[in-house]
C-alpha positions in Angstrom: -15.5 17.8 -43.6 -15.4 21.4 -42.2 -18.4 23.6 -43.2 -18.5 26.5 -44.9 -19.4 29.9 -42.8 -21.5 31.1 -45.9 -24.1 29.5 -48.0 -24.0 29.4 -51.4 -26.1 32.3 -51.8 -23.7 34.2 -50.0 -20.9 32.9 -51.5 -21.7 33.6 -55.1 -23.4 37.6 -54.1 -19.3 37.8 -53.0 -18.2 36.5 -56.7 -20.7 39.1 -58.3 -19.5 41.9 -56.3 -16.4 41.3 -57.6 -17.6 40.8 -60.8 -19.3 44.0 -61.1 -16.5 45.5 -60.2 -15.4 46.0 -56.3 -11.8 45.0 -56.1 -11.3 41.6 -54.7 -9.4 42.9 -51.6 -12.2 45.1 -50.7 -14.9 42.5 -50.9 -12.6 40.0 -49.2 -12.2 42.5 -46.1 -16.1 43.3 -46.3 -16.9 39.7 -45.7 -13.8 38.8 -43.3 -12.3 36.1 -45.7 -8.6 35.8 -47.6 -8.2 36.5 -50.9 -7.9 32.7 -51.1 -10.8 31.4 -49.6 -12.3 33.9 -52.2 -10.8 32.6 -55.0 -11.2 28.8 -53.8 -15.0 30.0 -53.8 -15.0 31.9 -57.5 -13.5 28.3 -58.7 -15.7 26.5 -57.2 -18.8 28.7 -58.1 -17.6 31.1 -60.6 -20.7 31.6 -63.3 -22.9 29.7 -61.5 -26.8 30.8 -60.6 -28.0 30.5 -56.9 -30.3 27.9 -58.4 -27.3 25.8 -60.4 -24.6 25.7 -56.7 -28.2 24.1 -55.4 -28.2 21.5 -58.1 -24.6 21.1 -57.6 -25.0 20.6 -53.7 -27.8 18.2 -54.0 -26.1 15.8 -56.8 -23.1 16.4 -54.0 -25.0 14.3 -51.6 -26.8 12.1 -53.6 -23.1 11.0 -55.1 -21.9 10.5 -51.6 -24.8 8.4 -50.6 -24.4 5.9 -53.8 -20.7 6.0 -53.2 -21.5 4.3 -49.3 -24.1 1.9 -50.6 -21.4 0.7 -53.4 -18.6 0.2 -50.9 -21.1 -1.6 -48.9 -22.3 -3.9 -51.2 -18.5 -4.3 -52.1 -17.9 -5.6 -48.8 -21.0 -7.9 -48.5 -19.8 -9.2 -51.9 -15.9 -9.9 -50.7 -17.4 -11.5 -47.2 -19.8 -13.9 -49.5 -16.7 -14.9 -51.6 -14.5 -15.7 -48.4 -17.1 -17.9 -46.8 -17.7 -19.9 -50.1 -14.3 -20.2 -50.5 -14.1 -21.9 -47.6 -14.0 -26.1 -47.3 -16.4 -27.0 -44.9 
């Protein structure tokens, strides 16, 4: 996955720019992004807190790190079924 060139810090400062009431094309040419990697963003992190799109990064990785030890243990699980379901 393709990181982001700004950090959520940065990322939400750009949403409450706009916010406080900079027009979106002028914060978008400020910080060299498109109007849609803006408003991707002010989904993604609209009314968020620095300290929440933290939270939200760190559950992020934790998810992703239980979704790999589940879809290993799936495998070990499938692999123990096909060897017992072997005749030996």
């Amino acid at each position: 996955m393709k990181r982001s060139r700004f950090t959520e810090e940065q990322i939400i400062g750009m949403i409450k720019e706009q916010e406080a009431g900079m027009p979106t094309v002028e914060v978008c040419r400020k910080h060299g992004i498109s109007s849609a990697s803006f408003y991707k963003y002010k989904a993604k992190f609209g009314g968020m807190d620095v300290s929440d799109a933290r939270k939200l990064k760190s559950l992020e990785v934790e998810n992703a790190k239980l979704k790999k030890l589940l879809a290993e243990q799936m495998l070990d699980n499938a692999m123990l079924k096909d060897i017992n379901s072997k005749k030996w």
